[in-house]
N, C-alpha and C positions, 0 to 999 in steps of 0.2 A: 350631368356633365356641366359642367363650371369652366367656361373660357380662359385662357391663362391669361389674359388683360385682367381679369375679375379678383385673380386672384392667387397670389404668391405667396407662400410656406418655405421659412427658411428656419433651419436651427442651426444656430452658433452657441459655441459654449453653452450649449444647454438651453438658453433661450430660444422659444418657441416666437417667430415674427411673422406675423399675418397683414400684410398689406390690401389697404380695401379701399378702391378706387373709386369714386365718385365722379369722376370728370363728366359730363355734360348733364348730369342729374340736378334737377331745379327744385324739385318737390319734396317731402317728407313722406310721402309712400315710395318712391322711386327709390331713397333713398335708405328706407326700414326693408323693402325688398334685394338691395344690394347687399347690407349687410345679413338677410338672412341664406342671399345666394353662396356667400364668404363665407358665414363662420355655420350654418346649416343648423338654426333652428329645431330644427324637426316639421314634423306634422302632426297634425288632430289626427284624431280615431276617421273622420269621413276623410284628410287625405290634404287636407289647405295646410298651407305652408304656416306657422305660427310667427307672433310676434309681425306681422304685418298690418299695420291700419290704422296703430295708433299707438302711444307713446308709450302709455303703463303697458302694456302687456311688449312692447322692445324692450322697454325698463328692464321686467321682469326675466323675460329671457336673459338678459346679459346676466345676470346672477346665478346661470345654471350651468353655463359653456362647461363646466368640469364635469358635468353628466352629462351631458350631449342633450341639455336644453330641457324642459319643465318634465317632457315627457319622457326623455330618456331616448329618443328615438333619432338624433343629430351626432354629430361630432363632437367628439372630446374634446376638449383645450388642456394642454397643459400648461404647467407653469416653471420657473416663470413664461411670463406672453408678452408681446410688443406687439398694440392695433396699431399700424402706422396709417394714417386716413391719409389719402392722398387724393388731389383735384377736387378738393372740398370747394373753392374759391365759387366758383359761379352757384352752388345753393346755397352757400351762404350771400352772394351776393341777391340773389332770385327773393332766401326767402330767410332774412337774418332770425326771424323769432323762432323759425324754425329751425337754425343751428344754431342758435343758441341755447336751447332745447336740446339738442343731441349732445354738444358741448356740456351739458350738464349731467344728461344721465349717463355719459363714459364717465363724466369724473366721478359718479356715484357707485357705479359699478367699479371701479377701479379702488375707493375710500372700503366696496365693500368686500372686497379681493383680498384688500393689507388686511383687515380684523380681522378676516380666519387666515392670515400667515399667508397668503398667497399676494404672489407681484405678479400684477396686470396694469402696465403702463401705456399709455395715449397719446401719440405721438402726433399732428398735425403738421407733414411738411409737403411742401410743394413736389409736384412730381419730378419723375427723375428719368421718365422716357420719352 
């Protein structure tokens, strides 16, 4: 179960917008656990949540959302997709090298979405509730 603050699914014209809230998250595990609460990672064979704890394996994760994650065992994303980050402000202020960090591997997973023809765009706006 996924709380609807956590996490909102809207499709217009065909695009798929996944909004993933951040708002009082300071840390970069708080923050690889939100997004894998949002877009649902999967699990390992013993049952832990993937893509939590550290950067390359979130990296990693974000280049599988269209199998529902390395092991196949998450949710699909379709495309096109809009992450729109929202309440990012205080871990980025808490822990800048750490969003700037995440700010880099959305833009990498997004650079690697265009070369195979899929549009997954990154959107950072302040919230809006």
């Amino acid at each position: 179960y996924i709380p609807s603050f956590l996490f909102t699914l809207k499709h217009s014209s065909r695009t798929m917008e996944i909004i993933i809230d951040l708002t009082g998250l300071n840390d970069k595990s708080n923050v690889m656990q939100r997004f894998h609460e949002v877009l649902d990672f999967g699990k390992h064979a013993n049952g832990d949540a993937v893509a939590v704890g550290n950067w390359d394996a979130f990296a990693d994760s974000l280049k599988w959302l269209h199998a529902g994650g390395i092991y196949g065992t998450g949710r699909k994303i379709t495309f096109p997709c809009v992450l729109r980050i929202e309440g990012y402000q205080y871990f980025e202020q808490e822990d800048a090298q750490g969003f700037a960090m995440l700010k880099e591997i959305l833009e990498k997973a997004s650079a690697h979405y265009n070369e195979i023809h899929q549009d997954l765009r990154i959107l950072f706006t302040s919230n809006t509730h």
